[in-house]
Every structure is written in C-alpha cells, then in structure tokens.
C-alpha positions in Angstrom: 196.5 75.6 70.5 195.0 72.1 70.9 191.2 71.2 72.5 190.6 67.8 73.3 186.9 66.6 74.9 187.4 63.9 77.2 184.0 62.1 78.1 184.5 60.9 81.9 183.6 61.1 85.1 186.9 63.9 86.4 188.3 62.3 89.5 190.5 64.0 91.7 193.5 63.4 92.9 193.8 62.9 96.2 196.1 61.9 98.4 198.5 58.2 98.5 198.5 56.2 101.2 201.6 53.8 101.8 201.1 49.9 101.6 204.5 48.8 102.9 207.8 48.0 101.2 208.1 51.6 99.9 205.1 51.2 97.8 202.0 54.2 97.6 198.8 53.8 95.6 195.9 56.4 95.1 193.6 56.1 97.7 191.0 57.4 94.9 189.8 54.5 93.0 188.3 57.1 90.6 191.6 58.6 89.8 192.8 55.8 87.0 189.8 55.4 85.1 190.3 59.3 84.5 193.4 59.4 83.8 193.2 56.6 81.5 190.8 58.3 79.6 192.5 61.8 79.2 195.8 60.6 78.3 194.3 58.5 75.7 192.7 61.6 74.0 195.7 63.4 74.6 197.8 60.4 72.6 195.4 61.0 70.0 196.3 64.9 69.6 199.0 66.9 68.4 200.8 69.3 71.1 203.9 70.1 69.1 206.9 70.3 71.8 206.4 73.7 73.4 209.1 74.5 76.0 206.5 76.5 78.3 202.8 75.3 78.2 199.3 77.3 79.0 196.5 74.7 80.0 192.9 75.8 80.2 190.2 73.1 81.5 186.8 73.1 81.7 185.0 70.2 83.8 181.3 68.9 84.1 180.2 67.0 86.5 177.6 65.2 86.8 174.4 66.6 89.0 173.2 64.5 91.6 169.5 63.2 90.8 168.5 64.8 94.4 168.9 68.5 92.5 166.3 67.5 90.0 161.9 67.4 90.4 160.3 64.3 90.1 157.6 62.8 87.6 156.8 64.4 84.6 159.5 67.6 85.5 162.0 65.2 86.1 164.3 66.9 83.3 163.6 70.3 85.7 166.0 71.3 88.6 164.8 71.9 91.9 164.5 75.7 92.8 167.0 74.6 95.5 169.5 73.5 93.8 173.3 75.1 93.5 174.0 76.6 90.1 177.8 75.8 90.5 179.2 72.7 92.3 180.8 74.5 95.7 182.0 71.7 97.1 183.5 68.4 96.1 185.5 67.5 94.1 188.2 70.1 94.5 189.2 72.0 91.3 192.3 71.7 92.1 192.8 68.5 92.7 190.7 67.7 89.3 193.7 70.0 87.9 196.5 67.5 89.3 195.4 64.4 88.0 194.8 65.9 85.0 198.2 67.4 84.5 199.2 64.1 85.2 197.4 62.5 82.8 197.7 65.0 80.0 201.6 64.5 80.4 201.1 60.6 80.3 199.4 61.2 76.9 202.5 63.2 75.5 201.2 67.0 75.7 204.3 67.9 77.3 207.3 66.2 78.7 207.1 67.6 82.2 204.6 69.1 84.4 207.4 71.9 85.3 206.2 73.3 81.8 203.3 74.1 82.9 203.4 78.3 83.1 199.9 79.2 83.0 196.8 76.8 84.2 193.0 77.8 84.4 190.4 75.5 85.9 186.9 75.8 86.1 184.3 73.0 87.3 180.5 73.3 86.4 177.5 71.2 86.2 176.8 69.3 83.0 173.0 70.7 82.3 170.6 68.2 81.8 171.4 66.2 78.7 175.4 67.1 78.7 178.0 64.3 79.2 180.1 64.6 82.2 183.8 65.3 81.4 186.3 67.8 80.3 186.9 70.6 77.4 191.1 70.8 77.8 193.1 73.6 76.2 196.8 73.0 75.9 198.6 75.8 73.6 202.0 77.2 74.0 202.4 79.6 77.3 204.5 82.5 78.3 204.3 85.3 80.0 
C-alpha cells in the first residue's frame, strides 16, 4: 500500500466542451492545477505494477468563510453550519480527475485497473490544508 498527501484545492471533473476542429478542453479551469499537483506526488511514490488496483481517497475542502463567526470567534463555526459538504463538488467527479491524474503520475498504467475505489469528501477543520489523503494498494476481490 502507498499514501500520498496531496495539498490542493480537489477540482472536479466536469464535463468538455468542443472548440472546433475535433478538439475538447475542460470546461473546469480548476481541473489542471489539480491534476498537476496529484500526479506529481504520485511521480514521487512507489506503486509497484499491480495488475488490479484498490484506491481509497479522502478530500478536504476548504469551508467557506460564511460558515464561520466573526470577530474574536472567528476560528468558531457558525451553529448553522453543515458538518459535511452535501453539495458541490461531486465526489465523484473529484474521483475522476483524480484517477486521471494518479495514472498520469505512474500509479497504474490504466484506469481499467482500477477494481475497488472509495471516496469520501469532508471539510478541512479550521487550521487543516485543503487537499487529499490517497491510498493506492494492490486490489482484488
């Protein structure tokens, strides 16, 4: 098994959209930045060359500042506010660019390997950097 901490904004990805001549970019401008980042931690690890893969991910993303008090409680969440993000981004979607991207940095050859995948999104707490705890280890059934 093989953890790697990517620090990062996760960015989903979403869908393309064609610009003529054949040609389809992200229509996500988020999406590279992420990707960038977790296949460069993944370049830096080493996955062995396991024909079927299990891939465990954990994301944090960032809270917005309207789910915290103000002044001196600041640091303090509002009584209000979610304890789990319910909406977007789409954990799923956060799983696809991030398959993408793990593959990119050389944790497996092929998406196809991919037997086994668990994603969970969460809030960084106050003080936590926004990013990903990613599990790669060899899969089966």
């Amino acid at each position: 098994m093989t953890r790697v901490w990517v620090a990062g904004l996760p960015a989903p990805q979403g869908s393309k959209r064609h610009v003529g001549g054949g040609r389809l970019v992200e229509s996500s401008k988020k999406v590279k930045p992420w990707r960038t980042a977790v296949a460069t931690e993944a370049e830096k690890a080493d996955f062995g060359e396991p024909p079927y893969v299990r891939v465990v991910a954990w994301f944090y993303l960032p809270r917005p500042k309207s789910h915290y008090r103000s002044g001196r409680f600041a640091h303090l969440l509002k009584p209000s506010a979610p304890r789990l993000p319910g909406k977007y981004p789409d954990v799923d979607k956060l799983a696809r660019s991030t398959l993408d991207a793990l593959r990119m940095g050389g944790a497996y050859a092929d998406d196809a390997q991919v037997v086994t995948l668990h994603a969970h999104k969460r809030f960084a707490e106050f003080g936590e950097v926004p990013g990903a705890m990613i599990e790669v280890s060899e899969g089966g059934l």
